[in-house]
Z-matrix of the N, CA and C atoms (Angstrom, degrees):
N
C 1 1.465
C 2 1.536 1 110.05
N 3 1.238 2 122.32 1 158.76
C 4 1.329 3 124.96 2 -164.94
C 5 1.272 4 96.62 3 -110.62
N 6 1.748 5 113.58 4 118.69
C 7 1.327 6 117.95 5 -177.18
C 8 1.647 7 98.01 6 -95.04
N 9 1.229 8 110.39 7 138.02
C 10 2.008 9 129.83 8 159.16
C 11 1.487 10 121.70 9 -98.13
N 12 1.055 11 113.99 10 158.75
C 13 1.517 12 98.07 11 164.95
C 14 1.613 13 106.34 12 -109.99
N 15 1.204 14 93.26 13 135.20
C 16 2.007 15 131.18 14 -176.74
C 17 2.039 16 76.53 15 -16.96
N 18 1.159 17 140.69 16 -45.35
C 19 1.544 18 126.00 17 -142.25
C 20 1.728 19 85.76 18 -104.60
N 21 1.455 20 111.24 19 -21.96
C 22 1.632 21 95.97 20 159.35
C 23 1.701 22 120.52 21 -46.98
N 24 1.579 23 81.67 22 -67.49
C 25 1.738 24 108.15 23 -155.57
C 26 1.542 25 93.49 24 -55.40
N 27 1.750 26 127.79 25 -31.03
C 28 1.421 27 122.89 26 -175.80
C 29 1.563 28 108.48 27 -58.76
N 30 1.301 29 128.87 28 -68.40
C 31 1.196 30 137.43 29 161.90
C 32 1.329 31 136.83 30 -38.48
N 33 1.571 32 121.42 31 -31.25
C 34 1.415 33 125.76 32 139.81
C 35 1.395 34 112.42 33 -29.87
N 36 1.589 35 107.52 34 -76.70
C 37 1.149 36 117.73 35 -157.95
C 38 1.720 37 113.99 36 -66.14
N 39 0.921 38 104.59 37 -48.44
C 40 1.786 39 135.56 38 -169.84
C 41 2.077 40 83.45 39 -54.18
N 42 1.219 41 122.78 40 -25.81
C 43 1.466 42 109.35 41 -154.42
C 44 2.001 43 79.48 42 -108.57
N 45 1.173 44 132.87 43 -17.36
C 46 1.353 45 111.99 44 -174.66
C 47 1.571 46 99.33 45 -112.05
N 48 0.808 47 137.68 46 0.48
C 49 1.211 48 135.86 47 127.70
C 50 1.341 49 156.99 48 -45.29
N 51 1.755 50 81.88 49 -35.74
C 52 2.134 51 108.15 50 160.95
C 53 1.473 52 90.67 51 -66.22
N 54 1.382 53 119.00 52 -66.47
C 55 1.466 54 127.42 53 -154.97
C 56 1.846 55 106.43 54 -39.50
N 57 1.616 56 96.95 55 -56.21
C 58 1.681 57 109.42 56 -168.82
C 59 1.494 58 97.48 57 -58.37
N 60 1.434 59 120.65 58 -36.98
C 61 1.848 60 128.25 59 -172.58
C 62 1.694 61 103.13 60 -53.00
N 63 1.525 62 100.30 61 -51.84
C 64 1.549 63 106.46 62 -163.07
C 65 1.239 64 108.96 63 -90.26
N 66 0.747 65 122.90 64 8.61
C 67 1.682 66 121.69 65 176.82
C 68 1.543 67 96.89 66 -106.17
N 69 1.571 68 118.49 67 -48.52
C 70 1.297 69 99.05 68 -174.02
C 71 1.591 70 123.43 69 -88.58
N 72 1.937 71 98.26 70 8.53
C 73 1.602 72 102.85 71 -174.75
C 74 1.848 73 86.20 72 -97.67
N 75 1.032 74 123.96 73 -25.21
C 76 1.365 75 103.63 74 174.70
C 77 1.925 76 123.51 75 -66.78
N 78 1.170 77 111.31 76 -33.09
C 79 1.208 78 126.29 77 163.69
C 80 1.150 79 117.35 78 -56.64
N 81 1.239 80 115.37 79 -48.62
C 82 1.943 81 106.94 80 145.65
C 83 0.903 82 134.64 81 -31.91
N 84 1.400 83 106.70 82 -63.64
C 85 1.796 84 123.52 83 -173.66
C 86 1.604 85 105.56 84 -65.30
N 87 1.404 86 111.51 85 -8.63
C 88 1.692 87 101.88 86 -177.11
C 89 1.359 88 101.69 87 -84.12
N 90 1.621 89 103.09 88 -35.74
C 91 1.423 90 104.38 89 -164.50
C 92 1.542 91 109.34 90 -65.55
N 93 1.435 92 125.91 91 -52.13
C 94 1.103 93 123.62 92 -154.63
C 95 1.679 94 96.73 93 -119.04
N 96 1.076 95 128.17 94 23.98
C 97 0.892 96 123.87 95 164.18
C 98 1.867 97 139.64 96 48.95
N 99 1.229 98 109.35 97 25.91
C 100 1.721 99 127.49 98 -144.53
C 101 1.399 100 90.62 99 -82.41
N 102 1.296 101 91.90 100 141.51
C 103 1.656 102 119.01 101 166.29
C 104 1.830 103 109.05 102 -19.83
N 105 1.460 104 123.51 103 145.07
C 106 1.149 105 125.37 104 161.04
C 107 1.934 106 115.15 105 -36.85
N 108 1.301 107 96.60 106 -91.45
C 109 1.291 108 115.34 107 -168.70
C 110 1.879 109 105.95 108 -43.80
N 111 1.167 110 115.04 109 -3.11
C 112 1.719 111 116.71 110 -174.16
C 113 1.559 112 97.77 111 -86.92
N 114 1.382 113 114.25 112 -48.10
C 115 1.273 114 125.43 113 173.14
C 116 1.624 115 109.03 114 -40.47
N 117 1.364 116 114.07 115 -64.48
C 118 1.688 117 131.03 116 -165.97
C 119 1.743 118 89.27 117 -58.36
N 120 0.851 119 110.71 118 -55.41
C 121 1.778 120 105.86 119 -161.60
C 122 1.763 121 100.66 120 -73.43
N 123 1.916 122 126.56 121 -24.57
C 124 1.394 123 121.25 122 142.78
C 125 1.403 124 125.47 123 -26.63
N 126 1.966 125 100.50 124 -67.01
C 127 1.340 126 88.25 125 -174.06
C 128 1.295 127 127.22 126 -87.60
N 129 1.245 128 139.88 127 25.51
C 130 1.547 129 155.93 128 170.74
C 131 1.625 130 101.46 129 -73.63
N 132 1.512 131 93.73 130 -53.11
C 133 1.459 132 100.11 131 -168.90
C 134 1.409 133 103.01 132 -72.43
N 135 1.381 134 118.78 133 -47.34
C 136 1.823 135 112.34 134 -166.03
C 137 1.394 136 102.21 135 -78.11
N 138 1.050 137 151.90 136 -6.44
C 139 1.323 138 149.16 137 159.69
C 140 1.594 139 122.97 138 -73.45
N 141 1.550 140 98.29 139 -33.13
C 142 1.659 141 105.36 140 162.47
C 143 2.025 142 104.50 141 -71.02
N 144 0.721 143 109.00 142 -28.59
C 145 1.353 144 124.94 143 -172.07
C 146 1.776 145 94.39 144 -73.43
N 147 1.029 146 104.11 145 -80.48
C 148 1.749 147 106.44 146 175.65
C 149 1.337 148 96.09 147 -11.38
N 150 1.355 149 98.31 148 -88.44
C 151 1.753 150 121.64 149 -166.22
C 152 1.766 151 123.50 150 -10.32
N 153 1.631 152 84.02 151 -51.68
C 154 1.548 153 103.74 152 -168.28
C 155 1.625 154 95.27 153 -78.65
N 156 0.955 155 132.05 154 -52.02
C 157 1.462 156 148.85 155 175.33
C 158 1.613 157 93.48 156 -35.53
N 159 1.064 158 129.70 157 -72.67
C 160 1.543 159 152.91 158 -157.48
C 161 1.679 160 85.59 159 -69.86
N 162 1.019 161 136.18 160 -50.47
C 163 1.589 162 130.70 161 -154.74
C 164 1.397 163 100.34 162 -87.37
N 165 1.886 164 126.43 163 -34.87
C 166 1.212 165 108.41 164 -177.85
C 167 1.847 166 108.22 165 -91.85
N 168 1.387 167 110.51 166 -4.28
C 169 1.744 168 105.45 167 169.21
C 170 1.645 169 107.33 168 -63.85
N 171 2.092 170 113.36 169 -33.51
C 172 1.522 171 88.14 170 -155.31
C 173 1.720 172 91.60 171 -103.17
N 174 1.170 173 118.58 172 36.27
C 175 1.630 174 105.35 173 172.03
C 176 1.433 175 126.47 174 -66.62
């Protein structure tokens, strides 16, 4: 088996997780159309969100 270290496997994950965030936060933004800057302060938050997501998959 292919061992990583825990700050690999975080960043793996933490980066396909942005991907799944922004694809489905843009599909948002089509729908409802929200202000620029609402978006920017979105992705602050869903990327902190990733993170944590990503840190409790590689425990």
């Amino acid at each position: 088996m292919l061992q990583i270290s825990n700050d690999t496997c975080i960043g793996i994950i933490y980066e396909i997780y942005r991907k799944v965030v922004a694809v489905s936060s843009m599909a948002l933004q089509v729908q409802k159309q929200a202000p620029q800057n609402d978006h920017v302060h979105q992705g602050n938050r869903s990327s902190l969100l990733c993170y944590q997501l990503a840190r409790l998959e590689c425990r």
